[in-house]
C-alpha positions as CSV (number, residue, x, y, z in Angstrom):
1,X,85.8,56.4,-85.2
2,X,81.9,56.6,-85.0
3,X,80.5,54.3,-82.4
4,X,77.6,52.2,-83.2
5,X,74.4,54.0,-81.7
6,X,72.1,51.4,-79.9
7,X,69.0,51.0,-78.7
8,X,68.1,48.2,-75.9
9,X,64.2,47.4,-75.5
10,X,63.4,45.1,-73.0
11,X,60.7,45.2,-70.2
12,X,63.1,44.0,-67.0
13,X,65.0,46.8,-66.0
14,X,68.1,44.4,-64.8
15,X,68.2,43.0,-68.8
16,X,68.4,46.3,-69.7
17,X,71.1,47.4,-67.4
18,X,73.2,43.9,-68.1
19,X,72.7,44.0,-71.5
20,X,73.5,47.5,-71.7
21,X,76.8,47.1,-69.7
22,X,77.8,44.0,-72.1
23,X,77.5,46.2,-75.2
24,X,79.3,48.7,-73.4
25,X,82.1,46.5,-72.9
26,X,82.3,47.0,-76.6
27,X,85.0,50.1,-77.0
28,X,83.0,50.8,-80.6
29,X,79.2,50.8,-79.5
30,X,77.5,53.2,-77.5
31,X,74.0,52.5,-75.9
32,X,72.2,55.8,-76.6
33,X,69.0,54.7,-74.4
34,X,66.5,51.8,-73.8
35,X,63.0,51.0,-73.6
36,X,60.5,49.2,-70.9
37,X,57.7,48.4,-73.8
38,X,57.1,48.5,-77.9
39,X,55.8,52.3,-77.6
40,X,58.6,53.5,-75.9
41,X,61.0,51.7,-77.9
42,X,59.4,53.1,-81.4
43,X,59.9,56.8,-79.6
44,X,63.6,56.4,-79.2
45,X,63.8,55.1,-82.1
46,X,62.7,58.0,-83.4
47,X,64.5,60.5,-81.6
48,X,67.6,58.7,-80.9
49,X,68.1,57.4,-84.7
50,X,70.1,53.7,-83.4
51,X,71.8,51.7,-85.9
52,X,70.9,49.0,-84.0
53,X,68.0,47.5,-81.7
54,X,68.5,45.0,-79.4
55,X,64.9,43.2,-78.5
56,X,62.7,41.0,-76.1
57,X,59.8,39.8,-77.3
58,X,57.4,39.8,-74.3
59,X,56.7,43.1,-73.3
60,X,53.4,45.5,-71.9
61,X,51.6,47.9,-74.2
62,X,52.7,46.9,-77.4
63,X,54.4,43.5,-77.9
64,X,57.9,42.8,-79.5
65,X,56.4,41.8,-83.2
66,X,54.8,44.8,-83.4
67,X,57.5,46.7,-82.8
68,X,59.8,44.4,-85.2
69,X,57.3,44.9,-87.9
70,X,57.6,48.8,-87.4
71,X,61.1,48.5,-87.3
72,X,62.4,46.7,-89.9
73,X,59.8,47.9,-92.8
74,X,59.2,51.8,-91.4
75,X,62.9,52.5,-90.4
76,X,64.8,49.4,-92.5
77,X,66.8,48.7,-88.8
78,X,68.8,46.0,-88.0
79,X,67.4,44.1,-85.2
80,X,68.8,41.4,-82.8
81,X,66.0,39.2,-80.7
82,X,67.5,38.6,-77.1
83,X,64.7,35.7,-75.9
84,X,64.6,32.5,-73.2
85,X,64.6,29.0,-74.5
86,X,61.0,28.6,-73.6
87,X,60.0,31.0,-76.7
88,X,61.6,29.4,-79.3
89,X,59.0,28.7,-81.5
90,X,58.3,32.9,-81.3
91,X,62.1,33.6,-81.9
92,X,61.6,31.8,-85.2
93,X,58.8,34.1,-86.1
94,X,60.8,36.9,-85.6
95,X,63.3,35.6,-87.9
96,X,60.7,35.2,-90.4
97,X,59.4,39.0,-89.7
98,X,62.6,40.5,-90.0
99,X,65.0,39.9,-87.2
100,X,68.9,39.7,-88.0
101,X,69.2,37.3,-85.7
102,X,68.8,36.3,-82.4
103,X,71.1,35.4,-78.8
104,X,69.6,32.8,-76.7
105,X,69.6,33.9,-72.9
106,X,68.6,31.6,-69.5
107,X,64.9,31.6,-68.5
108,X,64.3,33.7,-65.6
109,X,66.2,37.7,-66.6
110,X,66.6,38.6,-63.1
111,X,69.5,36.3,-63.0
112,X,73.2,36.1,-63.0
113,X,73.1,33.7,-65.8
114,X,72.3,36.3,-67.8
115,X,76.1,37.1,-67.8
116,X,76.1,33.8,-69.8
117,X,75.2,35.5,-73.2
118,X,77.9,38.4,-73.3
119,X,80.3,36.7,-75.6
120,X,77.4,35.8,-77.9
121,X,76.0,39.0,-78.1
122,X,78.7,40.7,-78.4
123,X,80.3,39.4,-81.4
124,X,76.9,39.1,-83.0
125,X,76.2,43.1,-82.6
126,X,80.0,43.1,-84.5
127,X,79.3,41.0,-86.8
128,X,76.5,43.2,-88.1
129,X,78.6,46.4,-88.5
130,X,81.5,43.8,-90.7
131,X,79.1,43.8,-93.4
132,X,78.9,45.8,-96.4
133,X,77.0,49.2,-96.1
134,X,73.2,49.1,-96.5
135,X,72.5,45.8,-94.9
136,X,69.9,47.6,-93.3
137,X,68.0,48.0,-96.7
138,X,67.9,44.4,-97.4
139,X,65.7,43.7,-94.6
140,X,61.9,42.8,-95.4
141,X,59.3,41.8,-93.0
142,X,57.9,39.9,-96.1
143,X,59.7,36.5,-96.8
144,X,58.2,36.1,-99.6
145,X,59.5,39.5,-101.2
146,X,63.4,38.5,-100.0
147,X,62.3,35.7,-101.8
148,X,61.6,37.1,-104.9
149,X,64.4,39.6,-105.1
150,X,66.9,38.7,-108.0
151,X,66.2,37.1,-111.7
152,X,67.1,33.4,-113.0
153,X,69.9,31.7,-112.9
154,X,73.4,32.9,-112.9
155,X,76.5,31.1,-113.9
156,X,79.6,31.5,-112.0
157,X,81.7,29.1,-114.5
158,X,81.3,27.8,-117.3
159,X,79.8,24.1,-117.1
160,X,78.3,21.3,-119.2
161,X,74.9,20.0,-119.5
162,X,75.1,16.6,-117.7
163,X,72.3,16.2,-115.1
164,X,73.4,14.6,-111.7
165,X,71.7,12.2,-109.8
166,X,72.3,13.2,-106.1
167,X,70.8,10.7,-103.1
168,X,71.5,13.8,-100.9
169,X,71.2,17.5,-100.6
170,X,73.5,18.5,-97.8
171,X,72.6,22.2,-97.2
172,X,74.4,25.3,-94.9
173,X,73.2,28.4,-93.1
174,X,74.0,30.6,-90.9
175,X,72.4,34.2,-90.4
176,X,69.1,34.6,-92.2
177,X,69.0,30.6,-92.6
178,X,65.6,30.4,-91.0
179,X,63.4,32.1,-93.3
180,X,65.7,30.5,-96.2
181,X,65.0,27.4,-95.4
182,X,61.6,28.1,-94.8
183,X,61.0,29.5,-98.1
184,X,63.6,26.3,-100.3
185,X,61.4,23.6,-98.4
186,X,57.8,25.3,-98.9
187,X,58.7,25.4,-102.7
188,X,59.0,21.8,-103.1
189,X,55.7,20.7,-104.4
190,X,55.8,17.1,-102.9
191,X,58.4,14.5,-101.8
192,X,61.7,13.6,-103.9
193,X,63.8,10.6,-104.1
194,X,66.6,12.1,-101.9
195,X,67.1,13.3,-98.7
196,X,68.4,16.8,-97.2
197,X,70.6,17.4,-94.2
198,X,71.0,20.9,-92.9
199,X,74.0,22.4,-90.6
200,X,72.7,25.5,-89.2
201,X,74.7,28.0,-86.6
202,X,71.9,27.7,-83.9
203,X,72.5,27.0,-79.9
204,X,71.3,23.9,-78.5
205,X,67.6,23.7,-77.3
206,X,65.9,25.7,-80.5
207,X,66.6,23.3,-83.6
208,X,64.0,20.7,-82.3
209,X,61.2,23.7,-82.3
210,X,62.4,24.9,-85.4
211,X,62.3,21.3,-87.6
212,X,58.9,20.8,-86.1
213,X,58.2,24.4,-87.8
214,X,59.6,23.5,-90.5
215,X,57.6,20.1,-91.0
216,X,54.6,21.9,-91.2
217,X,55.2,23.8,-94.1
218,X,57.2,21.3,-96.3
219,X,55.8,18.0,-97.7
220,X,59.2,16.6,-96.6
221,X,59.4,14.8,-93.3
222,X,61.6,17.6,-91.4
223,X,62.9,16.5,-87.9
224,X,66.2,17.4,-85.7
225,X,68.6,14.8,-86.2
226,X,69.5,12.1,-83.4
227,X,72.4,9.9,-83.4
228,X,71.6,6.6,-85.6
229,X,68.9,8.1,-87.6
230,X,68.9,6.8,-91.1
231,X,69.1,9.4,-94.0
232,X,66.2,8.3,-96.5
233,X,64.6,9.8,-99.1
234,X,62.0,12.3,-98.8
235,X,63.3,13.3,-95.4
236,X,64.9,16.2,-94.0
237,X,67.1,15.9,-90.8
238,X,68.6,19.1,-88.8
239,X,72.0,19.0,-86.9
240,X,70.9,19.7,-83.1
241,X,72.0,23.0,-82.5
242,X,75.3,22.9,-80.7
243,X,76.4,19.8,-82.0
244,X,78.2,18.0,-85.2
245,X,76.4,16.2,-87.5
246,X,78.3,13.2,-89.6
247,X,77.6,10.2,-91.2
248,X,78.2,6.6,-91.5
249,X,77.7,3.4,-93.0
250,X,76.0,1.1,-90.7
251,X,74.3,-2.4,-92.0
252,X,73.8,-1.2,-95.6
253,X,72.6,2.3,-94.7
254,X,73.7,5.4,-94.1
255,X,73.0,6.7,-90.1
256,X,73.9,10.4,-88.5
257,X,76.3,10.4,-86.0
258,X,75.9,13.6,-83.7
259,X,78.9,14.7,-82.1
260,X,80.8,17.1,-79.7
261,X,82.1,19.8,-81.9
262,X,86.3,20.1,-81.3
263,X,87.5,23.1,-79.7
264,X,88.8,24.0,-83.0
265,X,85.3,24.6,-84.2
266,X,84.7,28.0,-85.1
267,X,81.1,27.9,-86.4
268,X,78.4,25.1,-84.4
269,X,77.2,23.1,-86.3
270,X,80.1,23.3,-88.6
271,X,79.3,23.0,-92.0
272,X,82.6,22.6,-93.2
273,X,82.2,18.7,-90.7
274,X,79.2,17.9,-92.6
275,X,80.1,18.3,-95.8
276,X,83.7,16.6,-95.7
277,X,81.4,13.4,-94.3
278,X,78.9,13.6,-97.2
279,X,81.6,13.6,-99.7
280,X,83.5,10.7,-98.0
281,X,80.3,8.7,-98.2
282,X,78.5,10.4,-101.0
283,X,81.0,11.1,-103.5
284,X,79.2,12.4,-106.8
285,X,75.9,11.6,-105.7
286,X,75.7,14.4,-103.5
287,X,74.6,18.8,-104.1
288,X,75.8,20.7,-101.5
289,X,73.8,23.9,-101.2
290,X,75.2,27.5,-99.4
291,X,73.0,29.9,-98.3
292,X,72.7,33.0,-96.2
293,X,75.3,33.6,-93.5
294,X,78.4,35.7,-91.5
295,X,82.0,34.2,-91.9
296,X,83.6,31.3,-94.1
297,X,81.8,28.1,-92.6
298,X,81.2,25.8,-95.4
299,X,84.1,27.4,-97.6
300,X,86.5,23.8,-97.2
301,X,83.3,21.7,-97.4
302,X,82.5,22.7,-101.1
303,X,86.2,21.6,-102.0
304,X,85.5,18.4,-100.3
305,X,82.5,17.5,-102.4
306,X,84.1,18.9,-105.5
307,X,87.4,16.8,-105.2
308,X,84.3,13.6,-105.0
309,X,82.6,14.6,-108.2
310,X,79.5,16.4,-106.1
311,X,77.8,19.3,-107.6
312,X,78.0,22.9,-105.8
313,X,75.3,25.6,-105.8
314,X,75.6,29.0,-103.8
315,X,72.6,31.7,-103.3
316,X,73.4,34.7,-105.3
317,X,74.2,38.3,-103.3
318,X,71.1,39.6,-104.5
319,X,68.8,37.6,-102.2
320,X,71.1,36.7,-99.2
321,X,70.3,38.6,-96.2
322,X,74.3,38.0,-95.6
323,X,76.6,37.3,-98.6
324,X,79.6,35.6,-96.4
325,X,79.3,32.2,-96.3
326,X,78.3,31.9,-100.2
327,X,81.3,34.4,-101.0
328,X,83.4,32.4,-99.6
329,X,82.0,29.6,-101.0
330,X,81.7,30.7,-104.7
331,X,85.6,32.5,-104.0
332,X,87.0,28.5,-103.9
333,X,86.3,28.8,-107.6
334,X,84.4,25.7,-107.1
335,X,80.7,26.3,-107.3
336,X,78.6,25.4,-110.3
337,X,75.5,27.5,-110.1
338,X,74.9,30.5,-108.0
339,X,71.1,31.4,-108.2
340,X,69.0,33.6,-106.3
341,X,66.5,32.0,-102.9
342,X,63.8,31.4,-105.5
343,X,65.6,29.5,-107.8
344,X,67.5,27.0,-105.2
345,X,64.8,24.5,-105.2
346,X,64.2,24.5,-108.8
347,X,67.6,24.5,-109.6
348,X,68.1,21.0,-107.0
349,X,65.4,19.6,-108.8
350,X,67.1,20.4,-112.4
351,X,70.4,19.4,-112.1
352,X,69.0,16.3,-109.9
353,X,67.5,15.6,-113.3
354,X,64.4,15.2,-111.1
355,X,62.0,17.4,-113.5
């Protein structure tokens, strides 16, 4: 069987050596070289044609989102950012210039606790080769052009005209979530009478630096959820990566309640968890929204909000960096609208009856 060729850039020559044993440790990849800097890298790229490149951001010469920009619009590579805590805020920009994804590791490289990340990595570098054929092609260093790919509307059952009033969007993500979301909360022109929840697959410490980034850009008030908030109108709140987010009725409102996932918990934060509390709470007055994203998280959450009376939309495969999670969602037979990135805003505001 044909390995999968990669290439590991990264300017601390113990991450390269421990990152290339971990992929190693993978009996279907093959690390066919590495690079100490952005000029390097783009020259065995070149000559080593990867399938993959694994990256680090800060680097001598030429920086890692230089190198991501030549990567993912010159050679239409898959790319996976390998980057401390302390550069969150850049991690997200890589997401929104192309990255796959990303694997948080410890501050300081030259450290054992680098070991940490192996299980991480390796089933995201996996997870890239499960998809389809030609994921490669659907990257674009342009959010707005992922955007824009696909037409209007598409049904995925047949359905009636009745307009819902939802209180609450409960939206989730997984792979290629940031720049979605980015994209669904810059389209909304100004506040609406509901509020929005998001579960997405993130480790703990980044969500907090990715709802401020989102806050900027959104005339919603974005923030990462903490246990008791209240879920209003006009506000978005993010599960905190690493944890469950649920809900509950507490003197007349609703509140989060952030929690421990269970060992059972495949994907953090589980989607599946959030949904089955917005529909016990919720009922019919509540959209739940799939996007982007690897494996089934989300899949027994839309059944949940159907059984309530809630309404279901999932993006369509011509826009999702990933087509998992919405496969699986629109595969329960369940969902009332698949539409394309562009459309999911407008099409919460329309069947909100909020136009």
């Amino acid at each position: 069987m044909k390995k999968i060729r990669i290439v590991v850039v990264d300017d601390s020559a113990y991450s390269r050596r421990s990152i290339t044993r971990m992929l190693e440790g993978i009996d279907s990849v093959e690390v066919v070289g590495y690079a100490g800097n952005g000029e390097e890298g783009i020259q065995k790229v070149i000559t080593l044609k990867p399938d993959l490149v694994t990256l680090d951001l800060e680097m001598p010469k030429m920086d890692g989102f230089t190198l991501l920009r030549i990567l993912t619009t010159r050679f239409s590579l898959p790319v996976i950012v390998i980057s401390a805590l302390s550069g969150a805020d850049k991690v997200f920009k890589a997401l929104e210039l192309g990255a796959l994804d990303f694997v948080a590791k410890p501050s300081g490289t030259a450290s054992i606790d680098l070991l940490s990340i192996k299980a991480d990595l390796q089933k995201k570098v996996l997870q890239v080769f499960a998809l389809k054929p030609g994921i490669s092609s659907r990257f674009n260093s342009d959010p707005s052009v992922l955007a824009s790919r696909g037409g209007g509307a598409v049904l995925t059952k047949s359905w009636n005209e009745t307009h819902y009033t939802f209180d609450l969007v409960a939206i989730g993500t997984s792979t290629g979530g940031p720049p979605a979301l980015q994209h669904i909360f810059s389209t909304f022109e100004h506040k609406y009478p509901f509020a929005i929840v998001v579960s997405q697959h993130m480790p703990a410490g980044f969500t907090k630096a990715f709802a401020e980034r989102l806050n900027r850009m959104s005339p919603f008030d974005i923030k990462e959820a903490e246990d008791g908030d209240p879920v209003l109108p006009g506000t978005v709140l993010i599960a905190p990566g690493g944890r469950n987010m649920t809900f509950e009725v507490c003197g007349g409102e609703v509140v989060v309640r952030i929690n421990a996932p269970a060992e059972s918990d495949r994907y953090i934060p589980s989607v599946d968890v959030m949904l089955h509390s917005c529909a016990t709470i919720y009922r019919k007055r509540v959209a739940a929204v799939i996007l982007t994203g690897m494996g089934n998280d989300g899949s027994m959450g839309v059944r949940h909000i159907k059984e309530q009376g809630g309404f279901v939309i999932a993006e369509s495969e011509e826009s999702a960096i990933v087509y998992g999670m919405p496969r699986e969602a629109v595969a329960t037979g369940v969902v009332d609208r698949c539409v394309p990135l562009n459309r999911v805003a407008a099409e919460i505001i329309l069947q909100g009856g909020f136009s």
